[in-house]
N, C-alpha and C positions, 0 to 999 in steps of 0.2 A: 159683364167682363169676368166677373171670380167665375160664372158658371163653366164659359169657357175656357178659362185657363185651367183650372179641374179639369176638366175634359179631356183636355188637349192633355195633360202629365199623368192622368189616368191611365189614357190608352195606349202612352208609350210605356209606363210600368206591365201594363198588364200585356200588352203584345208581348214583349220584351221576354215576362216569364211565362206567356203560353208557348212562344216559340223553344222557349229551352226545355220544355218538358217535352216537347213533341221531340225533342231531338234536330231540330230545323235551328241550327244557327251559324253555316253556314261558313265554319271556324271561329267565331267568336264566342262560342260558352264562354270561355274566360271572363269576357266582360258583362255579358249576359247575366253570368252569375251575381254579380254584384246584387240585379232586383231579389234575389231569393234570399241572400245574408243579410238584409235589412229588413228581412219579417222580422217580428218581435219577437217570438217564441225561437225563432233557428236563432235569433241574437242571444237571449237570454243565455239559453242554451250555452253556445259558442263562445257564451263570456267577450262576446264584439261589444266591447264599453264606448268605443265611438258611438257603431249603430245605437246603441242602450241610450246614451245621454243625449245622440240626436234627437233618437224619437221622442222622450220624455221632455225635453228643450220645445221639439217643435209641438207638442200637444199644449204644453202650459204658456206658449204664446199663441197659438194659430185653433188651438181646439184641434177635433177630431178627423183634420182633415188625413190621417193615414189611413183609416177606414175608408174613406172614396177614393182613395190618391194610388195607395201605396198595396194595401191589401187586396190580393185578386179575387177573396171570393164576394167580399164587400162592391168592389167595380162589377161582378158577375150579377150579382144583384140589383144593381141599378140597371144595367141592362136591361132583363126581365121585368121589372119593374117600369121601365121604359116603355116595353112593348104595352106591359098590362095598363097605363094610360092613355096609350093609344086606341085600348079596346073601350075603358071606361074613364074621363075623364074628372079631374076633382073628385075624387074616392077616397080622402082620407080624411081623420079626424082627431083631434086629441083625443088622449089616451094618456092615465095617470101613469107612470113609470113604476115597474113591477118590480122595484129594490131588492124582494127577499129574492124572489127567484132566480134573480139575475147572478146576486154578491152568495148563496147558498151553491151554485152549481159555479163561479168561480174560485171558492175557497174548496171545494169538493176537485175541479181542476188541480189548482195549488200542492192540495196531500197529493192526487194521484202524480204529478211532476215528480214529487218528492221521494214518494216511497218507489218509483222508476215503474207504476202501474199503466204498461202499453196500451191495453185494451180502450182505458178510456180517453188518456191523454192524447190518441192517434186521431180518434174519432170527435175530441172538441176541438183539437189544433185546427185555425180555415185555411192558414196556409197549404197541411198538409192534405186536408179533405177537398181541396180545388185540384191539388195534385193529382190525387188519386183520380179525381172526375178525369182529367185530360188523359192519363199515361193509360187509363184502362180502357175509358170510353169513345173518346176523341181520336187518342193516335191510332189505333187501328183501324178506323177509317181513312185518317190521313194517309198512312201505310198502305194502304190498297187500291186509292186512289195514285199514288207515286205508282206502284205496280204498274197501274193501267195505263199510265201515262209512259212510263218507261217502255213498254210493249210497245206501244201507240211509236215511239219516238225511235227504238233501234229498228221499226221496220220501214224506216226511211233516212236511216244511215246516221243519228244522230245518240250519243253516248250520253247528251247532260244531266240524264237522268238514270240513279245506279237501284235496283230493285233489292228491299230488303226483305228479309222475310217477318211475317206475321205470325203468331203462333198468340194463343192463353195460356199468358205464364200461371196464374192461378184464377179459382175460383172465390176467393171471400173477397179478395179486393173489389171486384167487377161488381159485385154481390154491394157491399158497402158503399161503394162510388154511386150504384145505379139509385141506393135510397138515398143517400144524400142530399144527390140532384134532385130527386122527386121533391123530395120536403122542402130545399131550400126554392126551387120554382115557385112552387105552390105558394110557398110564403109571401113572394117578393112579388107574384102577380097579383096574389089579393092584399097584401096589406104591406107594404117593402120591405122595410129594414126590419122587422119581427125577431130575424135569425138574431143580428146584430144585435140589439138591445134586450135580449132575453137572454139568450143561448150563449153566444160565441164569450169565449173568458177575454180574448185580448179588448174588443168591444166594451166588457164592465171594466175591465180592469185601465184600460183610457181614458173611462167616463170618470173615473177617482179623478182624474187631475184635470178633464176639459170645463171640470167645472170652475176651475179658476185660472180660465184662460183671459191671456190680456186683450185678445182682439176675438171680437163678437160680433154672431146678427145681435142689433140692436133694434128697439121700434124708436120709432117719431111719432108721441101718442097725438103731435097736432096735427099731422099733415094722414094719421091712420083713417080711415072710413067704415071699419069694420063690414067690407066685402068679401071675409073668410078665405080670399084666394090662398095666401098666405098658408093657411092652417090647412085646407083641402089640398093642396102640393106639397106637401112636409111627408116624405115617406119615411122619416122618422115617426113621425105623430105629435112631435117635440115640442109643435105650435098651439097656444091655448090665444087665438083673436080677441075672445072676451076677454078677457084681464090684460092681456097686453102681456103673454108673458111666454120666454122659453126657456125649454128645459137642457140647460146645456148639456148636461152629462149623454145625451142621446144624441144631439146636434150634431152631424158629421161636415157640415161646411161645404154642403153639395152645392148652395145658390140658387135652390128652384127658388125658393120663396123668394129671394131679391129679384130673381130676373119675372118672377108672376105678377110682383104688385104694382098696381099703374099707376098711386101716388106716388111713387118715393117715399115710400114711411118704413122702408128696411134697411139698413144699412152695418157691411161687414165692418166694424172700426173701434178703435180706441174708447171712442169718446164716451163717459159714464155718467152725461148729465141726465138721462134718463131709466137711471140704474134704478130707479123705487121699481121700476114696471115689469121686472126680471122676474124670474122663477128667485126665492130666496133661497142661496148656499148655503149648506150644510159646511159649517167654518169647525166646526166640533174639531176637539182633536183625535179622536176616532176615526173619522175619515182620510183624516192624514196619514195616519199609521197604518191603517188600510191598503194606502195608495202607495205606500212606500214600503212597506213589507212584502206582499207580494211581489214586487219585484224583485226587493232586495233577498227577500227568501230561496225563489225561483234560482238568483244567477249566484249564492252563496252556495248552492245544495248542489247545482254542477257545476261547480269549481270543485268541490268535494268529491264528486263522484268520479269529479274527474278522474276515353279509354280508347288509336287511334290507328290502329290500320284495320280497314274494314274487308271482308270477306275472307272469313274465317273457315276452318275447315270444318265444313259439317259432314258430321256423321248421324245415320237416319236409324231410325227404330232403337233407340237408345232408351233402356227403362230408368226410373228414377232409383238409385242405391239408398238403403237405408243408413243410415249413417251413426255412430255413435255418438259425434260431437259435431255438428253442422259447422259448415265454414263460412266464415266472413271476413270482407274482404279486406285486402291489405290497410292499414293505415287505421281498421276499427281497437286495435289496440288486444282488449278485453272481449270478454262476452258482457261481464254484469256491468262494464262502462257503455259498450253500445246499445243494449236493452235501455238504459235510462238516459241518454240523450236522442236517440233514432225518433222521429216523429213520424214516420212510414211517409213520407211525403211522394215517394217512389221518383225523385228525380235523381237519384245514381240506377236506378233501373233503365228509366230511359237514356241516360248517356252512357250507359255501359255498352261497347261496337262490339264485343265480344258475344254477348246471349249469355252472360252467365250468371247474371243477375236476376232472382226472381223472387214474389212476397211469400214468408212463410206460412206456412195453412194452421198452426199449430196455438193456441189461443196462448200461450205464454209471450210468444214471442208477434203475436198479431198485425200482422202484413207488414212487418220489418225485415230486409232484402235479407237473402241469404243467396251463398251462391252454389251450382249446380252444373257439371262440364256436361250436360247429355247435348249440348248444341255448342258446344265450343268451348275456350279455356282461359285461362287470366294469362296474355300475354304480359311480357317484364318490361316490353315499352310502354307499354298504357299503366296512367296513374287518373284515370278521369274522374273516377269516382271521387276521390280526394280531392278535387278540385274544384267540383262542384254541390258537396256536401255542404250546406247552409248552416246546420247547426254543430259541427267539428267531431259527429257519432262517427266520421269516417275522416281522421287526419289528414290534410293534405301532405304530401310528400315530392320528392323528384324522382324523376326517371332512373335517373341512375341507386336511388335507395330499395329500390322495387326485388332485385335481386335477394338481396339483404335482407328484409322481412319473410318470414317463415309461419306462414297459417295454415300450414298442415302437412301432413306426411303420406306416402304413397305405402300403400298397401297391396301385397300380390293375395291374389285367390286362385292357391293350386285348380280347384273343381270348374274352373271356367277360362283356364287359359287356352288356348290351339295347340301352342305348343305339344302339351301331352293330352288334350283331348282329340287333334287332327293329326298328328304326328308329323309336322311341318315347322319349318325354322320361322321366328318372325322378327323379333326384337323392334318392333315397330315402338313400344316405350322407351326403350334405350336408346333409339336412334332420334326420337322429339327432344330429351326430357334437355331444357335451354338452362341448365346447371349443372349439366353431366353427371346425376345425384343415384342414375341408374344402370347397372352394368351387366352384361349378359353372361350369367357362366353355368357350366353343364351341370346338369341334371342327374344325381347320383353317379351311378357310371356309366352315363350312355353321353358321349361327348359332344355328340351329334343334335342332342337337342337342349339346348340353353333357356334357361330360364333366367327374368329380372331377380337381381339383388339390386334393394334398395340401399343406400346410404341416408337414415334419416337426416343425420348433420349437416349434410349438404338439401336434401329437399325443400322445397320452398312452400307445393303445394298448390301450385300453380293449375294445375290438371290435365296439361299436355300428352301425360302417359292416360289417362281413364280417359279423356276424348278421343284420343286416337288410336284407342285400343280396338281390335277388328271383331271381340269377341261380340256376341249379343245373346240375350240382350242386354245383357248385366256383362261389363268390364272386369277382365281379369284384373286389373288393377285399380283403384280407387285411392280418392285423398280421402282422409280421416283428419276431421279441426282441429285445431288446437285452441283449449279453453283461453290460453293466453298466449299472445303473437310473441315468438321469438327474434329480435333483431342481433344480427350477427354483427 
């Protein structure tokens, strides 16, 4: 029964948040979001002290059960790992728990949180590295398969399906997602939870507290027969048969082993009259401080540091502008505050309906969104990114403050306008710009042909005038970021 009900709240967390990163929710993000603000690390982050004392509440009574429950790349693993017993059966074995490696590359995690270093915190977060697998790997299949269906569907009169476009927003993301995936398969086919109990920080950093959790597998050493099933299904490895003993700190509360043994000699419960036969806790108070510093560290350090009408206007052969200060989107406040909470998890990429969101190539800022009008622009209706931002690197906001925030300014580029390069009227920026921040007046003294005057005060930076500018391939007019967002 515990294996199935696991099962059963696995697969609605984990559907839950593959369908939001695919963009498939059918108008409910809103709620959807919720499974992505209770990962540990977008909590930490986000300073969600509910999410924080839930999870730590429910680890120090239940154990590890958010690594198979709650964590998508944790349920991804059991999957594969799934398969891989179905190719080879009873394949595992105890295996001593690799303490340093595990607590040296979570304290190594920890400074990088701290000091706001992207490159490695992106690539241990599993939240965000399941992300990345789905938005780079997965949707664009998904996306091309809607295509075909959609094709399939208007040539017989039926609209339920609307075609989006597919495009590669970058290269290192697809690049990093495709190794991810490799290594974490490979892992979980031959030996399961490996990633989890070695690698992953939120994994070590749960195992600090699962180990004095109040409800356990426990053994029944009368009713045990030392049949090893038990120990050979433990894709943790956590199981040692001979001594009668497990290792809870790796235990994730999966249930194979209760539902494999055919005595009855495992049992999820309270009861500690057979507590001698346990792996013995480390009661130190070292491990305490351990267990409670990190987190308390992690969610002290960001405190300190501290999108919906679709079919946009595209315009085609648009080059990418070099930019002096990259823009990001409404609601990230700062640049050095979004650098140090952003975990590239790339779910405001996928819920952005606009195309303007895309990973940066750039290793300081390492596949954290930034955004870019050559496919479209920050409409002042849409606030989606805010909204479903899990760890608060992109402030939720309302629709109506959308106006009001100002992340960048429009820039004209005499040498690439029409105007005085075709000698043709256009005002096509003044006639978008949804702030009226841009106005058309003549050109020295030929009346006849007008050029944008920007009003920075007013620009929002939206990118209405550079998307919809008719020049190519570079826009006579362009936003320029601003290091820090201005709210009027």
């Amino acid at each position: 029964m515990l294996r199935k009900i696991r099962i059963i709240f696995a697969l609605i967390c984990f559907s839950a948040l593959t369908l939001l990163l695919l963009g498939i929710t059918w108008h409910g993000y809103v709620y959807m979001t919720f499974v992505a603000k209770i990962q540990f690390i977008p909590a930490v982050l986000a300073l969600n002290v509910t999410a924080i004392v839930g999870l730590i509440l429910m680890t120090l009574l239940f154990g590890r059960i958010y690594c198979s429950v709650i964590c998508p790349l944790g349920v991804m693993q059991d999957v594969f790992s799934w398969i891989g017993g179905k190719i080879k059966r009873n394949r595992f074995n105890y295996s001593a728990e690799k303490r340093a490696l595990r607590y040296v590359i979570l304290m190594i995690f920890i400074i990088a949180l701290i000091m706001g270093f992207a490159p490695l915190t992106t690539i241990l977060e599993p939240y965000a590295a399941y992300g990345r697998i789905v938005n780079t790997l997965l949707k664009p299949l998904v996306d091309t398969l809607n295509n075909y269906i959609a094709d399939i569907a208007w040539e017989h009169g039926s609209y339920a399906f609307t075609p989006v476009e597919v495009w590669l927003r970058g290269v290192t993301v697809p690049i990093v997602a495709a190794l991810t995936l490799i290594c974490i398969v490979a892992l979980a086919l031959k030996s399961g939870r490996t990633y989890c109990n070695t690698i992953c920080p939120v994994g070590s950093m749960l195992s600090l507290l699962a180990r004095f959790s109040l409800v356990k597998v426990r053994f029944d050493k009368d009713k045990c027969r030392n049949c090893s099933l038990c120990e050979k299904n433990c894709k943790a490895s956590a199981i040692d048969f001979r001594n009668g003993t497990i290792d809870y700190s790796r235990c994730v509360v999966c249930g194979d082993c209760i539902d494999k043994c055919r005595f009855d000699a495992l049992h999820y419960t309270l009861d500690r009259k057979n507590q001698q036969h346990e792996v013995q806790i480390d009661t130190s108070r070292r491990a305490m401080i351990v267990a409670t510093t990190s987190a308390t560290v992690a969610a002290t350090t960001a405190k300190a540091m501290a999108a919906v009408n679709s079919g946009v206007a595209t315009v085609s052969d648009k080059a990418i502008l070099h930019r002096q200060h990259h823009i990001l989107p409404p609601g990230a406040v700062t640049h050095d505050r979004f650098a140090k909470k952003c975990i590239a998890c790339q779910l405001c990429v996928s819920a952005c309906p606009n195309n303007v969101l895309r990973p940066a190539a750039d290793a300081g800022r390492f596949m954290q969104p930034e955004m870019s009008y050559e496919r479209g622009y920050c409409r002042p209706e849409c606030n989606q990114c805010g909204q479903v931002c899990p760890t608060s690197a992109i402030k939720e906001f309302e629709v109506w403050e959308k106006t009001d925030i100002h992340i960048g300014h429009a820039v004209w580029i005499k040498e690439n306008c029409v105007v005085l390069n075709d000698n043709v009227s256009c005002g096509n920026c003044a006639r978008h710009c949804p702030v009226e921040a841009i106005n058309m007046v003549p050109y020295k003294d030929k009346p006849f042909q007008k050029i944008p005057a920007v009003d920075v005060t007013k620009c929002i930076g939206c990118g209405a005038c550079e998307n919809l500018c008719p020049a190519r391939p570079f826009s006579a007019i362009y936003i320029e970021g601003h290091q820090q967002h201005v709210y009027a």
